[in-house]
N, C-alpha and C positions, 0 to 999 in steps of 0.2 A: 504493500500500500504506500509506503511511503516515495517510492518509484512512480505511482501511479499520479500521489498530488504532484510531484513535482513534474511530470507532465503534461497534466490539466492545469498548472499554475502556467507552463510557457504558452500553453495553447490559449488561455484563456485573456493572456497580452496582449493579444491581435486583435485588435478592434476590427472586426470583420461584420462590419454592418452593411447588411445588404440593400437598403435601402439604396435609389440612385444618385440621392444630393451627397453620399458619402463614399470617400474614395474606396475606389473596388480592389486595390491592388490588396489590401486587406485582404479580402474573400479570396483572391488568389494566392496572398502568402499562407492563409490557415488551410485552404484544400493542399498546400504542397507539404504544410507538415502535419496533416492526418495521415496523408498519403503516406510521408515518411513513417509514419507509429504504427502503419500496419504492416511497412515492407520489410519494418524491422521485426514481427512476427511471423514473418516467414510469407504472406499475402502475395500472390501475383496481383498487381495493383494498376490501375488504370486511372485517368483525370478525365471524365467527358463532359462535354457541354453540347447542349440542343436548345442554342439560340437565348439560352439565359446564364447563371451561374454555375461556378465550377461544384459539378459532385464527383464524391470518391469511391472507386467501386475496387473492394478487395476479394479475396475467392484462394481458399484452400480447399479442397478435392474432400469428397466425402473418402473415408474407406469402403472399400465391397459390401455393401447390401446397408448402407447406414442412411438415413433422412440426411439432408441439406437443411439448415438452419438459416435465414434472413435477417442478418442484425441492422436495423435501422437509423438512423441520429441524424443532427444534421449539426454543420460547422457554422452558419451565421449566424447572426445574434442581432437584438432590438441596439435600434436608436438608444443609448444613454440620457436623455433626456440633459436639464439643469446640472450640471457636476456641482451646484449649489444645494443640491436635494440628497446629494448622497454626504455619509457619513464616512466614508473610507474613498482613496482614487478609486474612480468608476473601472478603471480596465489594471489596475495591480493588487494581485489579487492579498486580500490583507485577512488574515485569522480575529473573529474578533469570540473569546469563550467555545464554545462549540461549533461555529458558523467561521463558513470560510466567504466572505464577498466579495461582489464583482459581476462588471455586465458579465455574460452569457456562462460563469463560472456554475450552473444549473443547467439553464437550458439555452442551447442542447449539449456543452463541452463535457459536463459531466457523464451523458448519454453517451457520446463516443466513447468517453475514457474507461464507463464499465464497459464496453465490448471490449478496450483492449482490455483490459483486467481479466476479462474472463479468459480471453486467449493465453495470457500469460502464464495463469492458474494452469492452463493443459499443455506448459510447457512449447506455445505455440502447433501444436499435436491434438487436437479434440478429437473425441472419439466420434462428432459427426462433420457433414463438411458444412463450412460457413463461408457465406458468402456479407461480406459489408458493405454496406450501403449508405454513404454518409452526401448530404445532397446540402447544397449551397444556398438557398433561396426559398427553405419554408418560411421565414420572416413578413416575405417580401408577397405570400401566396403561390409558392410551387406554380408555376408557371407552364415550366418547362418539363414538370414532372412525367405528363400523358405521355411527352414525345420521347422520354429516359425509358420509359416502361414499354413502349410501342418498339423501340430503337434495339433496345438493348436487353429484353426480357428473359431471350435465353440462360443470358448471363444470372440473370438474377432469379431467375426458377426455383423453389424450394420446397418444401411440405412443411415450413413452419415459420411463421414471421416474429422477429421480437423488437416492436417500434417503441424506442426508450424515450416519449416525448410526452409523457404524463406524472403521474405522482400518485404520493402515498395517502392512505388515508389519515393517518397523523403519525408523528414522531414515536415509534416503537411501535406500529401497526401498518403491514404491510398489504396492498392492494394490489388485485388488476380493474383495469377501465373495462369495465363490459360494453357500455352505452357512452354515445357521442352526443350531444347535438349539432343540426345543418348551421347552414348561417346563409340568409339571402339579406345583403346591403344595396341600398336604394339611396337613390339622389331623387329627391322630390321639390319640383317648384310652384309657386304659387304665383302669378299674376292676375295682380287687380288693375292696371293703369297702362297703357302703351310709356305713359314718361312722368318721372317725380313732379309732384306739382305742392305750393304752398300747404302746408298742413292746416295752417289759421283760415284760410278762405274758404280751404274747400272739407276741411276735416267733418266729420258732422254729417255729411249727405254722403262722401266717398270714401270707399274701405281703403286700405293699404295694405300693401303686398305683407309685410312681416305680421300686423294682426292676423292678416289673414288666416296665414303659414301656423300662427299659433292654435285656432283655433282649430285647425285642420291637426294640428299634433296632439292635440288635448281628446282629443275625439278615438285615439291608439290605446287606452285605456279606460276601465271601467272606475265606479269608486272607489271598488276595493284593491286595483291596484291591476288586475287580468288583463294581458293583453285583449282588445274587442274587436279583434278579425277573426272574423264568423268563418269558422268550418277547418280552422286549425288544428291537425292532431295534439292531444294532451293523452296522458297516464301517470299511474303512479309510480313512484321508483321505488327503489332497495328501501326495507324498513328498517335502518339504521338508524342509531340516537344521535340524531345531531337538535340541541337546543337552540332555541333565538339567543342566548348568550351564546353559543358557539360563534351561529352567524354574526352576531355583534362582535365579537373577539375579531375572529378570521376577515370581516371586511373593512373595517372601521368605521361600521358605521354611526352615525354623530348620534349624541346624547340627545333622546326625546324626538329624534325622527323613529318612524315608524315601520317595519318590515313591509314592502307590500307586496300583495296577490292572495290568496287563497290555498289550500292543499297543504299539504307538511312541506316543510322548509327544503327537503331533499327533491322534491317533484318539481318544485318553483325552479331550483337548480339544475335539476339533469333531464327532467322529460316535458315540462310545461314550456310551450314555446315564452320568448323574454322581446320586448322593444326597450333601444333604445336612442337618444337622439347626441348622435355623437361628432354633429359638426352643425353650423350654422352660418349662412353667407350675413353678415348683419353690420349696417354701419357700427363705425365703435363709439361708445359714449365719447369717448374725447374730442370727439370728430365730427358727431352726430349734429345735423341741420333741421331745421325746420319743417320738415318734409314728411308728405305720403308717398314711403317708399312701393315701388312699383310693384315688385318681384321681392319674394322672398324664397332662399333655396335650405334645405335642410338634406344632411345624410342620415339614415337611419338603419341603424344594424337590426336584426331581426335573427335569433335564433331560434332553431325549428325544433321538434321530437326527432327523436335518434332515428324514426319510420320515415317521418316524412319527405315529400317528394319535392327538391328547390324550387323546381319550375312548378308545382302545385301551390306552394306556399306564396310566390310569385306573385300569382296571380289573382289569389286573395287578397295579397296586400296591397296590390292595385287597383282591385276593383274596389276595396273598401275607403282609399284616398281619393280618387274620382268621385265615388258616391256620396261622398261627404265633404264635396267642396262649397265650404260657408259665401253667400253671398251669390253665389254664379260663377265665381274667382274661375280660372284656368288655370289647372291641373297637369300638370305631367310628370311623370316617373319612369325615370332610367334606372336597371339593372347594374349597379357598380360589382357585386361581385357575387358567387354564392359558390354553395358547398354542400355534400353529400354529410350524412350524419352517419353511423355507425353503431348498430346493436349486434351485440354475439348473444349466442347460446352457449354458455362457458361450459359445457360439456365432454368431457372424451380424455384419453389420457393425456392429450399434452395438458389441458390444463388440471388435471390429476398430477402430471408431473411436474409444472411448473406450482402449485398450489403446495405438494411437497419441499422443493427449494425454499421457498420462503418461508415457510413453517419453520426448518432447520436454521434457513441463515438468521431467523431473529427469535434465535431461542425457541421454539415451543409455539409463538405466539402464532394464533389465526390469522391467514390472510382474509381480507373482505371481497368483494366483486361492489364497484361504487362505478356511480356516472359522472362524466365531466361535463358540465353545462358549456363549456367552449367548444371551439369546434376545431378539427384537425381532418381536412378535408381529403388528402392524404392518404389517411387511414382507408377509405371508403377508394378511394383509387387503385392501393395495394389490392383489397378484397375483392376487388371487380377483376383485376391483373391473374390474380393467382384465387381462383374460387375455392379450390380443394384444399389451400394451406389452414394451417391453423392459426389463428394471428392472435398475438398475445401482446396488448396495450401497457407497457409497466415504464417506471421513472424513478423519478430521484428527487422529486420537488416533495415537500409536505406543505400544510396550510401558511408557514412564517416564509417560504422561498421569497415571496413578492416576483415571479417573474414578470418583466418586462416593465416590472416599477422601477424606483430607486431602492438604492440598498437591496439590491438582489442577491440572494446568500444561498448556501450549499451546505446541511449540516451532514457536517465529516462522518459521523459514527452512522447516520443511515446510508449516507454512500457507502461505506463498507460492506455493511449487509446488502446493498444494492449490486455491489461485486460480487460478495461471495454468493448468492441466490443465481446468478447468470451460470456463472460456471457451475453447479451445481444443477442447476437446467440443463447446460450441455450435457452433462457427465451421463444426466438419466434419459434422454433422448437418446443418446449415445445405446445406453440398454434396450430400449425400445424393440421386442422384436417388431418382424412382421406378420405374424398373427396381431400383436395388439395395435399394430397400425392399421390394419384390416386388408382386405385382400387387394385392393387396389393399393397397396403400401403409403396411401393419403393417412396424414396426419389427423384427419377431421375438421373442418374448422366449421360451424356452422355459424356466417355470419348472416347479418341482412342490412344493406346498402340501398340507400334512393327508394327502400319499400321495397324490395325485390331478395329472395333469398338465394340466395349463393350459395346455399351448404349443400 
Protein backbone atom coordinates (compact mmCIF):
# COMPACT_ATOMS: atom_id res chain seq x y z
CA UNK A 1 0.00 0.00 0.00
CA UNK A 2 2.39 2.30 0.73
CA UNK A 3 3.62 1.90 -3.13
CA UNK A 4 0.23 2.30 -4.18
CA UNK A 5 -0.25 6.00 -2.24
CA UNK A 6 2.70 7.11 -3.55
CA UNK A 7 1.52 6.57 -6.82
CA UNK A 8 -1.95 7.91 -6.61
CA UNK A 9 -0.02 10.94 -4.89
CA UNK A 10 2.03 11.46 -8.59
CA UNK A 11 -0.81 10.78 -10.58
CA UNK A 12 -3.15 12.64 -8.64
CA UNK A 13 -0.49 16.05 -9.52
CA UNK A 14 -1.60 16.21 -12.97
CA UNK A 15 -4.20 18.53 -13.07
CA UNK A 16 -5.92 16.65 -15.92
CA UNK A 17 -9.03 18.40 -16.28
CA UNK A 18 -10.98 17.60 -19.09
CA UNK A 19 -12.93 20.37 -19.47
CA UNK A 20 -11.97 22.44 -23.00
CA UNK A 21 -11.11 26.10 -21.38
CA UNK A 22 -8.30 23.90 -19.59
CA UNK A 23 -5.05 22.94 -20.85
CA UNK A 24 -5.34 19.36 -22.25
CA UNK A 25 -1.66 18.60 -22.25
CA UNK A 26 -2.75 17.49 -18.71
CA UNK A 27 -5.02 14.77 -19.81
CA UNK A 28 -2.20 13.73 -22.14
CA UNK A 29 0.49 13.68 -19.48
CA UNK A 30 -1.83 11.48 -16.97
CA UNK A 31 -3.06 8.85 -19.91
CA UNK A 32 0.85 8.56 -20.49
CA UNK A 33 1.42 7.79 -16.99
CA UNK A 34 -1.43 5.36 -16.39
CA UNK A 35 -0.21 3.87 -19.26
CA UNK A 36 3.12 3.78 -17.77
CA UNK A 37 1.53 1.89 -14.07
CA UNK A 38 0.11 -0.79 -16.18
CA UNK A 39 3.14 -1.55 -18.46
CA UNK A 40 4.86 -1.68 -15.53
CA UNK A 41 2.42 -4.62 -14.57
CA UNK A 42 3.28 -6.49 -17.01
CA UNK A 43 -0.13 -4.90 -19.52
CA UNK A 44 0.34 -4.93 -23.38
CA UNK A 45 -0.93 -1.22 -23.34
CA UNK A 46 -2.33 0.90 -25.94
CA UNK A 47 -3.38 5.00 -25.88
CA UNK A 48 -6.60 5.47 -28.22
CA UNK A 49 -8.49 8.22 -29.08
CA UNK A 50 -11.88 8.45 -31.35
CA UNK A 51 -12.16 12.14 -31.91
CA UNK A 52 -12.04 13.02 -28.00
CA UNK A 53 -9.73 12.39 -25.03
CA UNK A 54 -6.87 10.03 -24.54
CA UNK A 55 -8.20 6.47 -22.92
CA UNK A 56 -5.83 3.77 -21.67
CA UNK A 57 -6.42 0.26 -22.71
CA UNK A 58 -4.32 -2.52 -20.89
CA UNK A 59 -4.95 -6.51 -21.47
CA UNK A 60 -3.06 -9.54 -19.92
CA UNK A 61 -4.31 -12.92 -21.57
CA UNK A 62 -6.79 -14.86 -19.41
CA UNK A 63 -5.07 -18.55 -18.66
CA UNK A 64 -6.83 -21.65 -20.44
CA UNK A 65 -10.47 -21.96 -19.63
CA UNK A 66 -10.50 -18.67 -17.18
CA UNK A 67 -13.37 -15.58 -17.52
CA UNK A 68 -11.60 -12.01 -18.78
CA UNK A 69 -12.30 -9.56 -16.13
CA UNK A 70 -13.02 -5.51 -17.34
CA UNK A 71 -11.51 -3.12 -14.88
CA UNK A 72 -12.80 0.36 -15.60
CA UNK A 73 -11.74 4.08 -14.15
CA UNK A 74 -11.08 6.95 -15.63
CA UNK A 75 -7.98 9.52 -15.45
CA UNK A 76 -9.78 13.16 -15.79
CA UNK A 77 -10.91 14.89 -13.11
CA UNK A 78 -13.52 18.03 -12.29
CA UNK A 79 -12.76 21.74 -12.79
CA UNK A 80 -11.06 22.69 -9.02
CA UNK A 81 -13.31 25.36 -8.66
CA UNK A 82 -12.01 28.62 -6.09
CA UNK A 83 -8.43 27.34 -4.62
CA UNK A 84 -10.05 29.85 -2.14
CA UNK A 85 -12.62 27.13 -1.18
CA UNK A 86 -10.27 24.57 -0.50
CA UNK A 87 -8.45 23.94 2.67
CA UNK A 88 -5.30 22.17 1.45
CA UNK A 89 -3.58 22.90 -2.54
CA UNK A 90 -6.27 21.67 -4.78
CA UNK A 91 -3.84 19.40 -6.87
CA UNK A 92 -0.95 18.28 -3.99
CA UNK A 93 -2.10 15.85 -2.49
CA UNK A 94 -1.88 16.66 1.49
CA UNK A 95 -2.97 13.93 4.48
CA UNK A 96 -5.06 15.65 6.73
CA UNK A 97 -6.15 12.78 10.15
CA UNK A 98 -7.48 9.83 8.09
CA UNK A 99 -8.32 11.79 4.67
CA UNK A 100 -5.83 12.12 2.12
CA UNK A 101 -7.09 15.58 -0.29
CA UNK A 102 -7.17 16.64 -3.53
CA UNK A 103 -8.82 17.23 -6.86
CA UNK A 104 -9.52 13.95 -8.41
CA UNK A 105 -7.31 12.12 -5.54
CA UNK A 106 -11.09 9.85 -5.24
CA UNK A 107 -12.47 10.15 -8.40
CA UNK A 108 -11.41 8.48 -10.41
CA UNK A 109 -7.26 8.32 -9.60
CA UNK A 110 -8.08 6.27 -6.61
CA UNK A 111 -10.35 3.80 -9.18
CA UNK A 112 -7.33 3.35 -11.32
CA UNK A 113 -4.86 2.85 -8.46
CA UNK A 114 -7.04 -0.03 -6.99
CA UNK A 115 -6.90 -1.98 -10.39
CA UNK A 116 -3.25 -1.59 -10.10
CA UNK A 117 -3.31 -2.72 -6.41
CA UNK A 118 -5.15 -5.51 -7.24
CA UNK A 119 -2.76 -6.44 -10.06
CA UNK A 120 0.10 -6.06 -7.96
CA UNK A 121 -1.53 -8.35 -5.02
CA UNK A 122 -1.25 -11.28 -8.10
CA UNK A 123 2.17 -10.42 -8.55
CA UNK A 124 1.05 -8.81 -11.83
CA UNK A 125 -0.20 -12.81 -12.75
CA UNK A 126 -4.03 -13.04 -11.88
CA UNK A 127 -5.56 -16.08 -12.03
CA UNK A 128 -8.02 -14.51 -14.69
CA UNK A 129 -7.32 -12.33 -17.78
CA UNK A 130 -7.92 -8.44 -17.24
CA UNK A 131 -8.40 -6.25 -19.41
CA UNK A 132 -8.05 -2.09 -18.20
CA UNK A 133 -9.86 0.34 -19.28
CA UNK A 134 -9.11 3.75 -18.14
CA UNK A 135 -10.97 6.50 -20.41
CA UNK A 136 -10.03 10.22 -20.48
CA UNK A 137 -13.22 12.36 -20.68
CA UNK A 138 -16.09 10.92 -18.27
CA UNK A 139 -15.90 14.40 -16.62
CA UNK A 140 -16.58 16.06 -19.76
CA UNK A 141 -19.61 13.39 -20.75
CA UNK A 142 -17.90 10.40 -22.53
CA UNK A 143 -18.36 11.47 -25.72
CA UNK A 144 -16.26 9.50 -27.48
CA UNK A 145 -17.18 6.52 -25.40
CA UNK A 146 -19.98 4.73 -28.20
CA UNK A 147 -17.02 5.04 -30.81
CA UNK A 148 -14.18 3.24 -28.16
CA UNK A 149 -16.76 0.51 -27.79
CA UNK A 150 -17.84 0.27 -31.54
CA UNK A 151 -13.94 0.66 -32.58
CA UNK A 152 -12.33 -1.39 -30.25
CA UNK A 153 -14.72 -3.81 -28.48
CA UNK A 154 -12.82 -6.90 -29.29
CA UNK A 155 -10.20 -5.78 -27.21
CA UNK A 156 -12.38 -5.09 -24.51
CA UNK A 157 -14.68 -8.24 -24.59
CA UNK A 158 -15.18 -9.86 -21.10
CA UNK A 159 -17.70 -11.90 -18.91
CA UNK A 160 -17.23 -9.47 -16.11
CA UNK A 161 -17.00 -5.77 -15.70
CA UNK A 162 -15.75 -3.84 -12.45
CA UNK A 163 -16.48 0.10 -13.12
CA UNK A 164 -14.67 1.63 -9.85
CA UNK A 165 -16.62 5.15 -10.22
CA UNK A 166 -19.19 4.95 -7.31
CA UNK A 167 -18.85 4.41 -3.43
CA UNK A 168 -19.41 3.01 -0.33
CA UNK A 169 -22.26 3.04 1.78
CA UNK A 170 -20.52 4.64 4.79
CA UNK A 171 -17.09 4.53 6.22
CA UNK A 172 -16.66 0.80 7.42
CA UNK A 173 -19.75 -0.41 5.36
CA UNK A 174 -19.10 -1.73 2.04
CA UNK A 175 -21.49 -1.55 -1.00
CA UNK A 176 -22.22 -2.33 -4.72
CA UNK A 177 -24.54 0.32 -6.96
CA UNK A 178 -27.38 -1.88 -8.16
CA UNK A 179 -29.54 1.15 -9.46
CA UNK A 180 -28.50 4.39 -11.42
CA UNK A 181 -30.57 7.14 -12.28
CA UNK A 182 -30.86 8.64 -16.32
CA UNK A 183 -30.39 12.23 -16.58
CA UNK A 184 -32.06 14.33 -19.46
CA UNK A 185 -30.62 18.22 -19.39
CA UNK A 186 -32.61 20.84 -21.14
CA UNK A 187 -32.12 24.46 -22.07
CA UNK A 188 -35.45 26.02 -21.85
CA UNK A 189 -36.56 29.75 -23.12
CA UNK A 190 -39.13 31.82 -22.59
CA UNK A 191 -40.18 34.82 -24.67
CA UNK A 192 -42.43 37.42 -24.00
CA UNK A 193 -41.39 40.60 -26.08
CA UNK A 194 -39.41 40.76 -29.71
CA UNK A 195 -37.01 43.70 -27.70
CA UNK A 196 -36.44 45.07 -23.95
CA UNK A 197 -38.68 47.83 -23.52
CA UNK A 198 -39.20 50.59 -20.24
CA UNK A 199 -40.37 48.49 -17.22
CA UNK A 200 -42.14 51.89 -15.70
CA UNK A 201 -44.28 52.58 -18.98
CA UNK A 202 -45.12 49.40 -19.93
CA UNK A 203 -44.72 47.16 -16.62
CA UNK A 204 -48.40 46.53 -15.45
CA UNK A 205 -50.02 45.53 -18.84
CA UNK A 206 -46.70 43.48 -20.38
CA UNK A 207 -45.00 40.35 -18.96
CA UNK A 208 -41.23 39.93 -19.07
CA UNK A 209 -39.33 37.24 -20.23
CA UNK A 210 -37.50 36.31 -16.71
CA UNK A 211 -41.00 36.44 -14.67
CA UNK A 212 -42.07 34.60 -17.09
CA UNK A 213 -39.27 31.90 -17.04
CA UNK A 214 -40.16 31.85 -13.38
CA UNK A 215 -43.38 31.18 -13.40
CA UNK A 216 -42.89 28.46 -15.94
CA UNK A 217 -40.14 26.89 -13.26
CA UNK A 218 -42.27 27.17 -10.33
CA UNK A 219 -44.81 25.03 -12.08
CA UNK A 220 -41.72 21.73 -12.05
CA UNK A 221 -42.85 21.02 -8.72
CA UNK A 222 -45.76 20.26 -6.41
CA UNK A 223 -46.04 21.71 -2.63
CA UNK A 224 -44.77 19.06 -1.31
CA UNK A 225 -41.70 19.37 -3.17
CA UNK A 226 -42.46 16.12 -6.23
CA UNK A 227 -41.34 16.71 -9.32
CA UNK A 228 -45.08 17.49 -11.52
CA UNK A 229 -44.26 15.96 -14.90
CA UNK A 230 -47.02 13.80 -15.34
CA UNK A 231 -46.23 10.14 -16.33
CA UNK A 232 -42.72 9.80 -14.92
CA UNK A 233 -41.41 6.52 -13.71
CA UNK A 234 -41.02 6.49 -9.77
CA UNK A 235 -40.59 3.36 -7.19
CA UNK A 236 -39.22 2.43 -4.19
CA UNK A 237 -35.65 1.69 -3.38
CA UNK A 238 -33.60 -0.43 -0.95
CA UNK A 239 -35.14 -0.37 2.70
CA UNK A 240 -32.05 0.86 4.30
CA UNK A 241 -31.91 3.31 7.42
CA UNK A 242 -30.88 6.28 6.31
CA UNK A 243 -32.59 9.31 8.63
CA UNK A 244 -33.25 13.07 7.78
CA UNK A 245 -30.37 13.74 10.18
CA UNK A 246 -28.24 11.54 7.96
CA UNK A 247 -29.45 13.59 4.87
CA UNK A 248 -28.93 16.77 6.98
CA UNK A 249 -25.22 15.55 7.84
CA UNK A 250 -24.26 14.18 4.34
CA UNK A 251 -25.64 17.30 2.35
CA UNK A 252 -25.51 20.24 4.29
CA UNK A 253 -28.39 21.09 4.27
CA UNK A 254 -29.19 24.79 6.03
CA UNK A 255 -30.72 24.82 9.50
CA UNK A 256 -34.63 25.19 9.37
CA UNK A 257 -34.80 24.40 5.42
CA UNK A 258 -36.93 21.70 4.88
CA UNK A 259 -36.22 18.02 3.05
CA UNK A 260 -38.48 18.16 0.03
CA UNK A 261 -40.62 15.49 -1.91
CA UNK A 262 -42.58 12.70 -0.58
CA UNK A 263 -41.50 8.70 -0.12
CA UNK A 264 -38.47 7.62 2.27
CA UNK A 265 -35.46 9.62 1.84
CA UNK A 266 -33.67 6.61 -0.17
CA UNK A 267 -36.42 6.63 -3.05
CA UNK A 268 -36.30 10.79 -3.26
CA UNK A 269 -32.55 9.76 -3.90
CA UNK A 270 -32.15 6.70 -6.19
CA UNK A 271 -35.48 5.93 -7.90
CA UNK A 272 -37.80 9.07 -7.76
CA UNK A 273 -37.19 11.20 -10.74
CA UNK A 274 -35.31 14.89 -9.16
CA UNK A 275 -35.57 18.60 -11.13
CA UNK A 276 -33.21 20.92 -10.87
CA UNK A 277 -32.59 24.40 -12.08
CA UNK A 278 -28.87 24.63 -12.53
CA UNK A 279 -28.16 27.64 -14.66
CA UNK A 280 -29.88 30.99 -15.43
CA UNK A 281 -29.36 33.50 -18.43
CA UNK A 282 -30.23 36.78 -16.18
CA UNK A 283 -29.07 40.32 -16.11
CA UNK A 284 -26.81 40.70 -12.97
CA UNK A 285 -28.05 42.85 -10.03
CA UNK A 286 -25.18 45.11 -10.54
CA UNK A 287 -25.98 45.74 -13.86
CA UNK A 288 -29.49 45.28 -13.94
CA UNK A 289 -31.78 48.23 -15.90
CA UNK A 290 -34.86 49.30 -15.88
CA UNK A 291 -36.27 46.99 -18.14
CA UNK A 292 -38.91 44.09 -19.33
CA UNK A 293 -36.56 41.78 -20.15
CA UNK A 294 -37.43 39.97 -23.30
CA UNK A 295 -36.26 36.29 -23.15
CA UNK A 296 -35.56 34.46 -20.26
CA UNK A 297 -33.21 31.01 -20.64
CA UNK A 298 -32.87 28.48 -17.83
CA UNK A 299 -30.84 24.94 -17.93
CA UNK A 300 -32.56 22.23 -16.09
CA UNK A 301 -31.19 18.92 -15.11
CA UNK A 302 -33.68 16.20 -14.62
CA UNK A 303 -32.96 12.96 -13.23
CA UNK A 304 -34.87 9.93 -14.22
CA UNK A 305 -35.74 6.12 -12.54
CA UNK A 306 -32.95 3.70 -13.06
CA UNK A 307 -36.03 2.16 -15.85
CA UNK A 308 -36.64 4.92 -17.46
CA UNK A 309 -36.55 5.71 -21.03
CA UNK A 310 -34.22 9.42 -21.99
CA UNK A 311 -36.15 10.06 -24.92
CA UNK A 312 -39.58 9.16 -22.94
CA UNK A 313 -38.72 11.36 -20.13
CA UNK A 314 -37.93 13.97 -22.80
CA UNK A 315 -40.71 14.34 -23.96
CA UNK A 316 -42.61 14.62 -20.95
CA UNK A 317 -40.78 17.23 -19.89
CA UNK A 318 -41.44 19.09 -22.88
CA UNK A 319 -44.74 18.67 -23.30
CA UNK A 320 -45.32 19.68 -19.61
CA UNK A 321 -43.07 23.20 -20.39
CA UNK A 322 -45.03 24.14 -23.59
CA UNK A 323 -48.34 23.22 -21.78
CA UNK A 324 -47.70 25.44 -19.15
CA UNK A 325 -46.58 28.46 -20.61
CA UNK A 326 -47.82 31.53 -18.29
CA UNK A 327 -49.34 34.22 -20.26
CA UNK A 328 -49.04 32.89 -24.09
CA UNK A 329 -45.02 33.55 -23.59
CA UNK A 330 -43.16 31.32 -26.38
CA UNK A 331 -41.62 28.35 -25.31
CA UNK A 332 -38.86 26.28 -26.59
CA UNK A 333 -36.75 23.55 -25.27
CA UNK A 334 -33.51 22.08 -26.53
CA UNK A 335 -32.10 18.64 -25.44
CA UNK A 336 -28.57 19.67 -23.88
CA UNK A 337 -27.62 16.21 -22.94
CA UNK A 338 -29.09 12.91 -21.57
CA UNK A 339 -28.28 9.56 -20.33
CA UNK A 340 -29.37 5.91 -19.94
CA UNK A 341 -29.96 4.81 -16.04
CA UNK A 342 -28.94 1.56 -14.97
CA UNK A 343 -30.67 -1.26 -12.61
CA UNK A 344 -29.11 -4.94 -12.17
CA UNK A 345 -30.54 -7.98 -10.66
CA UNK A 346 -27.59 -8.47 -8.39
CA UNK A 347 -27.87 -12.05 -8.61
CA UNK A 348 -25.44 -15.19 -9.74
CA UNK A 349 -22.10 -15.95 -8.57
CA UNK A 350 -20.16 -13.16 -9.48
CA UNK A 351 -21.86 -11.19 -7.36
CA UNK A 352 -21.81 -14.09 -4.66
CA UNK A 353 -18.25 -13.67 -5.23
CA UNK A 354 -17.63 -10.22 -5.25
CA UNK A 355 -20.23 -9.91 -2.02
CA UNK A 356 -17.78 -12.49 -0.45
CA UNK A 357 -14.56 -10.14 -1.12
CA UNK A 358 -15.98 -7.40 0.65
CA UNK A 359 -17.35 -9.33 3.42
CA UNK A 360 -13.50 -10.56 4.15
CA UNK A 361 -11.72 -7.20 3.16
CA UNK A 362 -13.72 -5.22 5.98
CA UNK A 363 -13.72 -7.77 8.53
CA UNK A 364 -16.96 -9.63 8.68
CA UNK A 365 -18.82 -6.64 7.90
CA UNK A 366 -22.00 -6.99 5.35
CA UNK A 367 -21.99 -5.50 2.16
CA UNK A 368 -25.31 -3.40 1.01
CA UNK A 369 -26.72 -3.23 -2.63
CA UNK A 370 -27.74 0.88 -2.55
CA UNK A 371 -28.69 3.30 -5.49
CA UNK A 372 -26.86 6.26 -6.62
CA UNK A 373 -29.39 9.01 -7.59
CA UNK A 374 -26.52 10.53 -10.05
CA UNK A 375 -26.04 9.28 -13.11
CA UNK A 376 -23.01 7.42 -14.99
CA UNK A 377 -24.38 7.03 -18.31
CA UNK A 378 -21.52 4.90 -19.19
CA UNK A 379 -22.60 2.39 -17.04
CA UNK A 380 -25.76 1.77 -19.29
CA UNK A 381 -23.26 1.93 -22.47
CA UNK A 382 -20.91 -1.00 -21.17
CA UNK A 383 -24.39 -3.16 -20.57
CA UNK A 384 -25.73 -2.57 -23.83
CA UNK A 385 -21.72 -3.33 -25.29
CA UNK A 386 -21.35 -6.40 -23.50
CA UNK A 387 -25.20 -7.93 -22.53
CA UNK A 388 -23.90 -11.34 -21.12
CA UNK A 389 -21.15 -9.67 -18.72
CA UNK A 390 -21.63 -9.30 -15.30
CA UNK A 391 -21.19 -5.67 -14.24
CA UNK A 392 -20.29 -4.85 -10.85
CA UNK A 393 -20.71 -0.98 -9.91
CA UNK A 394 -18.06 -0.56 -6.76
CA UNK A 395 -15.78 2.78 -5.48
CA UNK A 396 -13.90 4.22 -3.17
CA UNK A 397 -15.95 7.42 -2.30
CA UNK A 398 -18.09 7.39 1.17
CA UNK A 399 -20.69 10.17 2.07
CA UNK A 400 -17.45 12.84 3.42
CA UNK A 401 -15.41 12.25 -0.31
CA UNK A 402 -17.37 15.71 -1.55
CA UNK A 403 -16.50 14.73 -5.07
CA UNK A 404 -16.38 17.37 -7.60
CA UNK A 405 -16.74 19.98 -4.52
CA UNK A 406 -13.86 21.43 -2.68
CA UNK A 407 -11.93 19.65 -0.35
CA UNK A 408 -12.28 16.47 -2.14
CA UNK A 409 -10.66 13.79 0.14
CA UNK A 410 -9.98 9.82 -0.17
CA UNK A 411 -10.15 8.03 3.36
CA UNK A 412 -6.98 5.86 3.28
CA UNK A 413 -8.18 2.88 5.46
CA UNK A 414 -11.40 2.31 3.07
CA UNK A 415 -9.13 2.59 0.07
CA UNK A 416 -7.21 -0.24 1.60
CA UNK A 417 -10.12 -2.47 1.96
CA UNK A 418 -11.12 -1.09 -1.41
CA UNK A 419 -7.77 -2.87 -2.62
CA UNK A 420 -7.62 -5.70 -0.90
CA UNK A 421 -11.65 -6.69 -1.83
CA UNK A 422 -10.54 -6.38 -5.95
CA UNK A 423 -7.81 -8.68 -5.61
CA UNK A 424 -9.69 -10.85 -3.73
CA UNK A 425 -12.52 -10.63 -6.52
CA UNK A 426 -9.84 -11.65 -8.90
CA UNK A 427 -8.60 -14.40 -6.98
CA UNK A 428 -12.38 -16.04 -6.64
CA UNK A 429 -13.24 -15.46 -10.28
CA UNK A 430 -10.06 -16.84 -10.95
CA UNK A 431 -11.93 -20.29 -9.07
CA UNK A 432 -14.81 -19.94 -10.84
CA UNK A 433 -15.58 -23.02 -12.66
CA UNK A 434 -17.49 -23.41 -15.68
CA UNK A 435 -20.30 -25.23 -14.46
CA UNK A 436 -20.86 -22.25 -12.04
CA UNK A 437 -20.49 -19.81 -14.80
CA UNK A 438 -23.15 -21.93 -16.78
CA UNK A 439 -22.91 -23.42 -19.94
CA UNK A 440 -22.59 -20.78 -22.13
CA UNK A 441 -19.33 -19.91 -19.60
CA UNK A 442 -21.31 -16.06 -19.32
CA UNK A 443 -20.60 -14.72 -16.05
CA UNK A 444 -24.44 -13.70 -15.68
CA UNK A 445 -25.09 -10.31 -15.60
CA UNK A 446 -28.69 -9.55 -15.43
CA UNK A 447 -28.97 -5.89 -16.08
CA UNK A 448 -31.64 -3.56 -17.42
CA UNK A 449 -30.78 -0.28 -19.42
CA UNK A 450 -33.02 2.41 -21.22
CA UNK A 451 -36.15 -0.02 -19.82
CA UNK A 452 -34.94 -2.81 -21.80
CA UNK A 453 -33.22 -6.11 -20.36
CA UNK A 454 -30.11 -7.26 -21.37
CA UNK A 455 -29.70 -10.27 -19.08
Amino acid sequence: MPGVRSDLEALTRIPSVSLDSFDQQHVEDSALAVADLLRAEGLEVEIVREGGRPAVIGHLPAPEGAPTVLLYAHHDVQPPGDDADWDTPVFEPTQVGERLYGRGVADDKAGVMAHVAALRAHGGRPPVGVTVFVEGEEEVGSDSLPAILERHGDRLACDAIVLADSHNWKIGVPALTTTLRGLVRVVVEVRALDHGVHSGLYGGAVPDGLTALCRLLATLHDEKGDVAVAGLKTSEAADLDYSEDDLRADSGLAGGVSPIGTGSFLSRLWTKPSMTVIGIDAPTVEKAANLLTPVGRAKLSMRIHPEEVPDTAYGLLKTHLEENAPWGCQVSVTLDDDGAGFAADAQGPVYDVARSAFRDAWAGVEPVDIGVGGSIPFVAAFAEKFPDAAILVTGVEDPDTRAHAANESLHLGEFERVCLAEALLLERLGELSAGDRGEDTSLGDRSTTEGENHG
